[in-house]
N, CA and C atoms as an extended XYZ file, in Angstrom:
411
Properties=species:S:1:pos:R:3:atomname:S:1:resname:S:1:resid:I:1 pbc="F F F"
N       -74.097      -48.329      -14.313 N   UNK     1
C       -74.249      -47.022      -13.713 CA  UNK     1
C       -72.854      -46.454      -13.499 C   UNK     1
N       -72.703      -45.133      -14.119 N   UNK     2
C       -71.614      -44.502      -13.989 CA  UNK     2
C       -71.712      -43.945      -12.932 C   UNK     2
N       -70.851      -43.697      -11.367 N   UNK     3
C       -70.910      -42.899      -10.176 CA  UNK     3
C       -69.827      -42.724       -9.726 C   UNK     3
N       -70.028      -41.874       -8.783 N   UNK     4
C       -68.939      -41.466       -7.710 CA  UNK     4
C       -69.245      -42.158       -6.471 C   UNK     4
N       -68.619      -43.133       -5.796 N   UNK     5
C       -68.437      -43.652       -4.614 CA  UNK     5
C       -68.205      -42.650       -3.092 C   UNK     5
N       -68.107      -41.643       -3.860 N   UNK     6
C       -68.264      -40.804       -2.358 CA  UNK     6
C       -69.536      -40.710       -1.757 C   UNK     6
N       -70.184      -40.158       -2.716 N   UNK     7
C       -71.922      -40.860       -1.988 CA  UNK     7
C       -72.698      -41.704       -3.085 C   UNK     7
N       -72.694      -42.743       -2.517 N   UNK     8
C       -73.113      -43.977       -2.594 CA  UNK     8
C       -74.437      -44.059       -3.112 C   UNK     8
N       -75.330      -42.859       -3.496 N   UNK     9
C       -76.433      -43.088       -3.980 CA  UNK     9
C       -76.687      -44.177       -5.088 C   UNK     9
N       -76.119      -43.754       -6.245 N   UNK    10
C       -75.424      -44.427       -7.521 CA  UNK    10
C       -75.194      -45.355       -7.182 C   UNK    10
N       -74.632      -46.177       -6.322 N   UNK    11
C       -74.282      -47.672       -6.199 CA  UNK    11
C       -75.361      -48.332       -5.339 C   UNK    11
N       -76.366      -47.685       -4.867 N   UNK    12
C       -77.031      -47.872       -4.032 CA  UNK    12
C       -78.870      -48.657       -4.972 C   UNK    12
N       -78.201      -47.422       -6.344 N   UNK    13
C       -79.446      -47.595       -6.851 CA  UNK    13
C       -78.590      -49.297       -8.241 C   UNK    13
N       -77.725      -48.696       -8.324 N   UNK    14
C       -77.338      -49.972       -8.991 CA  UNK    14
C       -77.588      -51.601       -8.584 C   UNK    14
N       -77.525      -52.120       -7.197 N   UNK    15
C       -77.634      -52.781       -6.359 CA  UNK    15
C       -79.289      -52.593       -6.487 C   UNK    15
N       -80.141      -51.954       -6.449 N   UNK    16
C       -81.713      -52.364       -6.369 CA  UNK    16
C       -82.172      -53.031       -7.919 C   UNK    16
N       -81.154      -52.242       -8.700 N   UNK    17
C       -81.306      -52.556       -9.973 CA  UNK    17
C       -81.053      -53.890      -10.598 C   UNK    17
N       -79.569      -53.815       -9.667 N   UNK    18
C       -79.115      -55.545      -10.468 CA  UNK    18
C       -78.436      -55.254      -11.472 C   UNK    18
N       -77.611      -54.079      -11.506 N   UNK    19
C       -77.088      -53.892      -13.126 CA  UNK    19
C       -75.765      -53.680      -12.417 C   UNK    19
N       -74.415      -53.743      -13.495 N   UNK    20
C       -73.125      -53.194      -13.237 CA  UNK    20
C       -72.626      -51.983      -13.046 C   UNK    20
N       -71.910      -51.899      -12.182 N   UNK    21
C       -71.309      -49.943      -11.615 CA  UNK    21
C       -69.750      -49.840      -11.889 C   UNK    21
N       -69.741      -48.785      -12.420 N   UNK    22
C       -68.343      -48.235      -12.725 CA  UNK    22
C       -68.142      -47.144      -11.971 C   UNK    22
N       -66.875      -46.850      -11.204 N   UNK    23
C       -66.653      -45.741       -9.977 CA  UNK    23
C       -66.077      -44.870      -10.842 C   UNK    23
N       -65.908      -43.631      -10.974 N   UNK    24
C       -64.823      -42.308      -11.153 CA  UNK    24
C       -64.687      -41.958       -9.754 C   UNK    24
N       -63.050      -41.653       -9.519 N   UNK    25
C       -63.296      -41.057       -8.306 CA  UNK    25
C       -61.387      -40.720       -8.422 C   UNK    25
N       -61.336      -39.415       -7.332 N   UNK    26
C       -59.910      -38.714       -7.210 CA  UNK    26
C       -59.766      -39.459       -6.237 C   UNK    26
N       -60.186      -39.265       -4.775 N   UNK    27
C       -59.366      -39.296       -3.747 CA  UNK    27
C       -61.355      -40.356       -3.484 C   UNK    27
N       -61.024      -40.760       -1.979 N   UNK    28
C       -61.728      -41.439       -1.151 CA  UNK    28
C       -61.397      -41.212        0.213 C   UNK    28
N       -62.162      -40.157        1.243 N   UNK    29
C       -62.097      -40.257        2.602 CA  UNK    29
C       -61.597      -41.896        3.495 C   UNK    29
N       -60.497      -41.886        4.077 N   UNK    30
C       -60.157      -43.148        4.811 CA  UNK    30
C       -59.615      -43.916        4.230 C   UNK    30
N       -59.242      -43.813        3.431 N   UNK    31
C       -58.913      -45.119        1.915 CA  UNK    31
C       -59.826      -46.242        2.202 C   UNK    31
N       -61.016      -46.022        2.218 N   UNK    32
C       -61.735      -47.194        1.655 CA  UNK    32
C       -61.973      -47.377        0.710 C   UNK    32
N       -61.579      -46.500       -0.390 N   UNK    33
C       -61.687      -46.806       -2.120 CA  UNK    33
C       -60.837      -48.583       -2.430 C   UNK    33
N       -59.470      -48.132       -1.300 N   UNK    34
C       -58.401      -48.661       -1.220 CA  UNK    34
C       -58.951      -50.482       -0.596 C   UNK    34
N       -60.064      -50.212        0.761 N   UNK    35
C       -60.111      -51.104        1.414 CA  UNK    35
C       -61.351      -51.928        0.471 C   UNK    35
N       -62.254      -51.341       -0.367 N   UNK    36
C       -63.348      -52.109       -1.080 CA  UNK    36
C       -63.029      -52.564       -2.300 C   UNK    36
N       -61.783      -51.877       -3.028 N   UNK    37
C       -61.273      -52.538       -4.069 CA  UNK    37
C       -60.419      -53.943       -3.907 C   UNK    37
N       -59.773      -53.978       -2.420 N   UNK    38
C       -59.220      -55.114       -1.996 CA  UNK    38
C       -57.606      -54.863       -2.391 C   UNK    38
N       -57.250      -53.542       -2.518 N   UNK    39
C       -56.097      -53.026       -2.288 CA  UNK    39
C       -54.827      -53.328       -0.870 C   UNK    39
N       -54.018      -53.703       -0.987 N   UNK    40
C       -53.248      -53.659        0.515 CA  UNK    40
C       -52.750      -52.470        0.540 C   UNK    40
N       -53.347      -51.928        1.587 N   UNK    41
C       -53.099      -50.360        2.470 CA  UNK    41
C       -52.676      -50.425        4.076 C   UNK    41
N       -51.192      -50.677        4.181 N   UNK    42
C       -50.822      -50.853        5.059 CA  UNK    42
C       -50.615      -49.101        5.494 C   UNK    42
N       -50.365      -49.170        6.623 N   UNK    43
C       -50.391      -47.506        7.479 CA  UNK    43
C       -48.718      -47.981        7.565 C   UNK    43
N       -47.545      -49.060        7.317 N   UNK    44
C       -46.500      -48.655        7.764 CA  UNK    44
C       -45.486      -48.644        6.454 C   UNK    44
N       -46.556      -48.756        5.074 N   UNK    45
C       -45.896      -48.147        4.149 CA  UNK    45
C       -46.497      -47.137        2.716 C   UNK    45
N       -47.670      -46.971        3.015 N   UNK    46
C       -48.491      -46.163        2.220 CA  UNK    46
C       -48.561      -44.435        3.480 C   UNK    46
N       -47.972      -43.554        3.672 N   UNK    47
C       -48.274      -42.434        4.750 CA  UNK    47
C       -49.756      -41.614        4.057 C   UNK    47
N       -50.649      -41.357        5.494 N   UNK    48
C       -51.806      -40.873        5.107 CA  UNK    48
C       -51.604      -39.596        4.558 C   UNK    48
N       -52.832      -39.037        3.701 N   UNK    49
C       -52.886      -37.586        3.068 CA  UNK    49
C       -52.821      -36.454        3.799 C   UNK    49
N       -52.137      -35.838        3.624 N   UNK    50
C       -51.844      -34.746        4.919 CA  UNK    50
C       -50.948      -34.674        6.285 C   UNK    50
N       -50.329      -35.441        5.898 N   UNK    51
C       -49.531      -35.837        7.065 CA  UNK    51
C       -48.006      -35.455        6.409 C   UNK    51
N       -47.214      -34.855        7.180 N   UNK    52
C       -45.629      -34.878        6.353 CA  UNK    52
C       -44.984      -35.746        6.189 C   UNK    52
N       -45.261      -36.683        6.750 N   UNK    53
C       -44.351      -38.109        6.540 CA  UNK    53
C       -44.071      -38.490        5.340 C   UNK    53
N       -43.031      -38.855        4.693 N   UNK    54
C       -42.380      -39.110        3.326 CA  UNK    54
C       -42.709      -41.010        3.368 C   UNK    54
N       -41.648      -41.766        2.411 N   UNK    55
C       -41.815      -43.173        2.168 CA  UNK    55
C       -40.835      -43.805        3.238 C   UNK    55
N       -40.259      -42.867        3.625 N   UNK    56
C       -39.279      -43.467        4.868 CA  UNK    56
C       -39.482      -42.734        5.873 C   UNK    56
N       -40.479      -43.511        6.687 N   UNK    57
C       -41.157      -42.867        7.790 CA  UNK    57
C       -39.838      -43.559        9.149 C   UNK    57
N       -39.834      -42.452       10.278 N   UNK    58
C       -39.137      -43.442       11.349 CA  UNK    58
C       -40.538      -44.178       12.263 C   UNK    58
N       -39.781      -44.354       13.214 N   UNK    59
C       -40.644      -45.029       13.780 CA  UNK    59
C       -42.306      -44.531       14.735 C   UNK    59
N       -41.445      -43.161       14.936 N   UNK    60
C       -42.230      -42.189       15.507 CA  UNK    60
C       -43.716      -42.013       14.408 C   UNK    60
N       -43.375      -41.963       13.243 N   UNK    61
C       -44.444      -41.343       12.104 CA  UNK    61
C       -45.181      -42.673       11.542 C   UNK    61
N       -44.231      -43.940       11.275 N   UNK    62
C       -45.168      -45.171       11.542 CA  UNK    62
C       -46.321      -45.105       12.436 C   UNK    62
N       -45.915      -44.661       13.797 N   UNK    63
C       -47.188      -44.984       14.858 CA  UNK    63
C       -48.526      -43.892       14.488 C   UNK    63
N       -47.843      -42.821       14.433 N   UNK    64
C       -48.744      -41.844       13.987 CA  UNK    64
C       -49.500      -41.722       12.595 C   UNK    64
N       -49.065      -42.825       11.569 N   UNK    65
C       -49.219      -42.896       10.838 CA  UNK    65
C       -51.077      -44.509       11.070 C   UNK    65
N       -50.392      -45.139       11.789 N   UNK    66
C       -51.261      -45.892       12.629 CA  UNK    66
C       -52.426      -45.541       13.091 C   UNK    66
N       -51.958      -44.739       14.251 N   UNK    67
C       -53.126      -43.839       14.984 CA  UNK    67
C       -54.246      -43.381       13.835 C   UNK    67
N       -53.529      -42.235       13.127 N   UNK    68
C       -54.197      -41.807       12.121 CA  UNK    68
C       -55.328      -42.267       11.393 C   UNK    68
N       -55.032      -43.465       10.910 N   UNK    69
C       -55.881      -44.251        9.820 CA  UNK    69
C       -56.470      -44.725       10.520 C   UNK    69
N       -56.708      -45.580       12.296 N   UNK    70
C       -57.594      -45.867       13.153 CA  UNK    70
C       -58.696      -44.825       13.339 C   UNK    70
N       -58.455      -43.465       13.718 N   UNK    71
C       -59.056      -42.373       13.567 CA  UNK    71
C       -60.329      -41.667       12.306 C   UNK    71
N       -59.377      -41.960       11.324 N   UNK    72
C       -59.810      -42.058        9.778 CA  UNK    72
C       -61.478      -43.118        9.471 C   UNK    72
N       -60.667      -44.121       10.182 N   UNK    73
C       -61.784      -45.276        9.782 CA  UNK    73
C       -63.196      -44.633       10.880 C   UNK    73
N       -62.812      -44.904       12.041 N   UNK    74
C       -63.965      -44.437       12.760 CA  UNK    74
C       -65.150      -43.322       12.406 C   UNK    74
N       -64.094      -41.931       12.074 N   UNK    75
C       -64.539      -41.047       11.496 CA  UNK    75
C       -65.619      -41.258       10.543 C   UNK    75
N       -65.111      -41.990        9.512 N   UNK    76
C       -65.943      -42.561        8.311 CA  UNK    76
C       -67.036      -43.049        8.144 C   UNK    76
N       -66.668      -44.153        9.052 N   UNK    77
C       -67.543      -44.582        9.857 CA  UNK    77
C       -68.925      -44.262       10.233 C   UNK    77
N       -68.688      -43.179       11.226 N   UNK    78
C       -69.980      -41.769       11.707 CA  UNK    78
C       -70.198      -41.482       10.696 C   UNK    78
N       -69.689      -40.651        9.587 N   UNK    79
C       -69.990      -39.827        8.820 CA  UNK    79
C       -70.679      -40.467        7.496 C   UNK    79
N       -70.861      -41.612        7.295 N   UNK    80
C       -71.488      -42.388        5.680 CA  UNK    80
C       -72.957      -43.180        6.759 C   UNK    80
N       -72.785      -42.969        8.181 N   UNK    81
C       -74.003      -44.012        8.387 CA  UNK    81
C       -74.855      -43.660        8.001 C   UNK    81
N       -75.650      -42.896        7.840 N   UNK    82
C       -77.114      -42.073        6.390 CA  UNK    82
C       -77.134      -42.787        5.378 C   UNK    82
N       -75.951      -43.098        4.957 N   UNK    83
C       -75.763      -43.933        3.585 CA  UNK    83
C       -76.213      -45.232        3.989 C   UNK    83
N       -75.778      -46.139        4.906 N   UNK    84
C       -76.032      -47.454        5.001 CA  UNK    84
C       -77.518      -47.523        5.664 C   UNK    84
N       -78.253      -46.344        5.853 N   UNK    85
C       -79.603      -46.386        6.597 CA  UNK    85
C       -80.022      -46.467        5.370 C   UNK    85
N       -79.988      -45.711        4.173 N   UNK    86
C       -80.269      -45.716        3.505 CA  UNK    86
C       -80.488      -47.065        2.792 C   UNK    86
N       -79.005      -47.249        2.473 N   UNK    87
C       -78.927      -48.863        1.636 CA  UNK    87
C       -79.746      -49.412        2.305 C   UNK    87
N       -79.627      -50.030        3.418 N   UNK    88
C       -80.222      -50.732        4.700 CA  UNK    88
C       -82.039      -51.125        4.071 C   UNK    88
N       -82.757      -49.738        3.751 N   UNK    89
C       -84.108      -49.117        3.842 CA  UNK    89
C       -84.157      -49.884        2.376 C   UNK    89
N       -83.568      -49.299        1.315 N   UNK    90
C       -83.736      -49.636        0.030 CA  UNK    90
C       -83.297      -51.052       -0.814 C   UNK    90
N       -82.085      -51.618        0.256 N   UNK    91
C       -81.926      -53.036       -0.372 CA  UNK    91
C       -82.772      -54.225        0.373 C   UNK    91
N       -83.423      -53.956        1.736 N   UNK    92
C       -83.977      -54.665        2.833 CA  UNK    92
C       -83.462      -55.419        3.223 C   UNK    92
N       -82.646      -55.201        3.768 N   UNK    93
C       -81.182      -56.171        4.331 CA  UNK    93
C       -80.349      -55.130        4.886 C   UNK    93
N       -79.519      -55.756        5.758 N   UNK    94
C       -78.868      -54.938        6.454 CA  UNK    94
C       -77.263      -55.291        5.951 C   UNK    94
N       -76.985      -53.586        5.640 N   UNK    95
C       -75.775      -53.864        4.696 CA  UNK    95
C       -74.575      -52.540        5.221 C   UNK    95
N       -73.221      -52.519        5.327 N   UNK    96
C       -72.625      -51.883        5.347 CA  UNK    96
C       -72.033      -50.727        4.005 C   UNK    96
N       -71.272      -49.696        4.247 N   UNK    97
C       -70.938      -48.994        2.941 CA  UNK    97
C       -69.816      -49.806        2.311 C   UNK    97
N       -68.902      -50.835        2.993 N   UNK    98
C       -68.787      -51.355        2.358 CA  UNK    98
C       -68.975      -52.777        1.379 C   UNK    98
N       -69.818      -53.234        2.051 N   UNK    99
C       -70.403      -54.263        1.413 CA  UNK    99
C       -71.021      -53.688        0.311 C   UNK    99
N       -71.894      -52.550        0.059 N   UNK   100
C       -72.577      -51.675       -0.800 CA  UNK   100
C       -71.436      -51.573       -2.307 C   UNK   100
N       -70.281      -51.078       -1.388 N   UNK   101
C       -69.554      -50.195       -2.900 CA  UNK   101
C       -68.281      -51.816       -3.509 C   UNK   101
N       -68.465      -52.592       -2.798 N   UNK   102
C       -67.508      -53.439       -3.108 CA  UNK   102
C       -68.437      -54.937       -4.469 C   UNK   102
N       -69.663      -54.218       -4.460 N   UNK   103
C       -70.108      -54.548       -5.960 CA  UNK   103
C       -69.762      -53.770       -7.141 C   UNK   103
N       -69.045      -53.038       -6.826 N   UNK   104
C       -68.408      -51.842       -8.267 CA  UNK   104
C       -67.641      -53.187       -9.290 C   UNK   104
N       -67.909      -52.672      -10.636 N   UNK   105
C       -67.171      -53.952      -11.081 CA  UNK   105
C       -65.779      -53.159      -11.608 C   UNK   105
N       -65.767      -51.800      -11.625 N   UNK   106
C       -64.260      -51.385      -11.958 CA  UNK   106
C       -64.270      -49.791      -11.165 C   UNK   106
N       -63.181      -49.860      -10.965 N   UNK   107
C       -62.538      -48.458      -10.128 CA  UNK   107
C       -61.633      -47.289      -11.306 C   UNK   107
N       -62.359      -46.170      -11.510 N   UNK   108
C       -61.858      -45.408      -12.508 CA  UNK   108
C       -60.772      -44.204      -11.671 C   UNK   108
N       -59.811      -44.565      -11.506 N   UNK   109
C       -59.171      -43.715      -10.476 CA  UNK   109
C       -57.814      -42.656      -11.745 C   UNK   109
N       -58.746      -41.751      -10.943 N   UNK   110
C       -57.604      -40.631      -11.582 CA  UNK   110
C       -57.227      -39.634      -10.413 C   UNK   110
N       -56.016      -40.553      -10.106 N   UNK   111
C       -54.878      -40.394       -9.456 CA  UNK   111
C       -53.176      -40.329      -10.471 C   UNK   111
N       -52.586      -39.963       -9.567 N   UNK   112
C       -51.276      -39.504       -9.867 CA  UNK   112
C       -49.958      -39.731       -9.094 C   UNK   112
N       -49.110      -40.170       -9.583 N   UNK   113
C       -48.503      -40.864       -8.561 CA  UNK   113
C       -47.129      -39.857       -8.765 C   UNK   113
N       -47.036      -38.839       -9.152 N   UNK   114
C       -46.375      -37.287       -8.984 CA  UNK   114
C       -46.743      -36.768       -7.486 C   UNK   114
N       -48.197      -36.737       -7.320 N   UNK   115
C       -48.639      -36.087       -5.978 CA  UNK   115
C       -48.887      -36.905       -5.309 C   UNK   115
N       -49.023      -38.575       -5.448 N   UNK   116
C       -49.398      -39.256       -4.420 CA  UNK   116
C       -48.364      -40.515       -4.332 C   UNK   116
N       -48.195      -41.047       -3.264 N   UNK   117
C       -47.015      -42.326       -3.331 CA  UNK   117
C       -47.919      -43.694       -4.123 C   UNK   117
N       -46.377      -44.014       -4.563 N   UNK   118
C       -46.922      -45.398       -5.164 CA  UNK   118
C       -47.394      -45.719       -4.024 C   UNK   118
N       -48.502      -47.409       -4.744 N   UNK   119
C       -48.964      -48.234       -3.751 CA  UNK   119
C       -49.627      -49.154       -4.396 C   UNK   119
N       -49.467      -50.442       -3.806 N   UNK   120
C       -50.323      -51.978       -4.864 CA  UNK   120
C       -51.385      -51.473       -4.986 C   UNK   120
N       -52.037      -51.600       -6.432 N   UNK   121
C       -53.300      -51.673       -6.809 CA  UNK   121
C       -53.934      -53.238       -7.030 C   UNK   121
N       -54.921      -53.481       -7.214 N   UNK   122
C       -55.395      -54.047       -7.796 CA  UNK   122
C       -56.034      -54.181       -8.894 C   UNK   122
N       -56.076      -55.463      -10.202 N   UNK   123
C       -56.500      -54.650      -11.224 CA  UNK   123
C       -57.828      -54.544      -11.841 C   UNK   123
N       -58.880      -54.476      -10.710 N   UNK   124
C       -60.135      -53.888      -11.092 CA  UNK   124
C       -60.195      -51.736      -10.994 C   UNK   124
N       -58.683      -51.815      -10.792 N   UNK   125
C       -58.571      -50.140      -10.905 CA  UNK   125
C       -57.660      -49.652      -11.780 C   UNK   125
N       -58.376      -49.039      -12.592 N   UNK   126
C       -57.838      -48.455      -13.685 CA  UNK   126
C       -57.409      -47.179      -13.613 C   UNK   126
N       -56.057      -46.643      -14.255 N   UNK   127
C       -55.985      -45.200      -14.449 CA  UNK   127
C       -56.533      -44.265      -15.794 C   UNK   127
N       -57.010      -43.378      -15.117 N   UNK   128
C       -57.749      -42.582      -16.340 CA  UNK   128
C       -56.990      -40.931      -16.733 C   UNK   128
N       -55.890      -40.639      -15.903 N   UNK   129
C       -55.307      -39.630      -15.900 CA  UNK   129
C       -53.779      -39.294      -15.289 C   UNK   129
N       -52.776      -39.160      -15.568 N   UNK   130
C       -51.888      -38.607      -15.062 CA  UNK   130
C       -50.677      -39.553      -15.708 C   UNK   130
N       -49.816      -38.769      -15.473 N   UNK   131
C       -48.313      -39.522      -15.795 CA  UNK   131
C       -48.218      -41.291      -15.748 C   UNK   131
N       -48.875      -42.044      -15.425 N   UNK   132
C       -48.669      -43.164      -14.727 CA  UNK   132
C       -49.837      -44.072      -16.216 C   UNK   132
N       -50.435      -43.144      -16.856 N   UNK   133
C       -50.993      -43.907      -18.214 CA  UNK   133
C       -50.667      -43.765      -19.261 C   UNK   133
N       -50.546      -44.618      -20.377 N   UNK   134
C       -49.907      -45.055      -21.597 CA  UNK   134
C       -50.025      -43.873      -21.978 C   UNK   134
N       -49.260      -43.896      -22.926 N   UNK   135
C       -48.688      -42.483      -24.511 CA  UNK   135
C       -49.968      -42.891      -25.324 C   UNK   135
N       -50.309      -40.814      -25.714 N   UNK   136
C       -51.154      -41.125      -26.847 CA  UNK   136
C       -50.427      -41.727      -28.174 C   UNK   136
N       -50.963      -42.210      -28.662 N   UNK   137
C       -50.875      -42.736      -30.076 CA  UNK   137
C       -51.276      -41.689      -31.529 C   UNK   137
């Protein structure tokens, strides 16, 4: 199943299915794209989206940088529980969004690392767009 991990339907139905899921996806609310791929997303060297903080944060924008992503998660949190009622209802088991999306067997991320800071991937995530993938041939 080809999907988007922002709503989880698609992975939701993949998982009843028993078959393999492939993600496309730009961005991910909270970096949990980041936290289900098994990415290290530290808050005191990755700075969140929207925030001015550069790669050399002081100490002040570290914390806030902290705060932030505590905030982030919670948020997320509230806002996908429909989704895990859902999963919950349809897998009969009680399951989180991320336990749900962290059966993806590859991450199609088209990202850019022009507009966004480097940061460890892991390599069930692939790039599908931007400066950061091979020369055509």
């Amino acid at each position: 199943v080809l999907t988007d991990p922002l709503v989880p339907c698609g992975q939701i139905l993949a998982l009843h299915l028993s078959v393999p899921s492939v993600f496309s996806l730009q961005g991910f609310p909270c970096s949990s794209d980041l936290q289900v791929a098994q990415c290290p997303d530290l808050p005191s060297y990755v700075p969140r989206t929207f925030t001015d903080s550069s790669d050399h944060m002081t100490f002040v924008q570290h914390v806030e940088n902290s705060v932030l992503k505590s905030i982030d998660s919670f948020l997320c949190s509230f806002a996908y529980l429909p989704f895990e009622l859902l999963a919950s209802s349809v897998l009969h088991k009680q399951v989180t969004l991320k336990e749900v999306l962290c059966h993806g067997s590859i991450w199609l991320g088209r990202m850019d690392f022009v507009f966004e800071y480097p940061m460890p991937l892991m390599p069930s995530v692939v790039f599908t767009e931007g400066l950061n993938c091979g020369e055509k041939k």
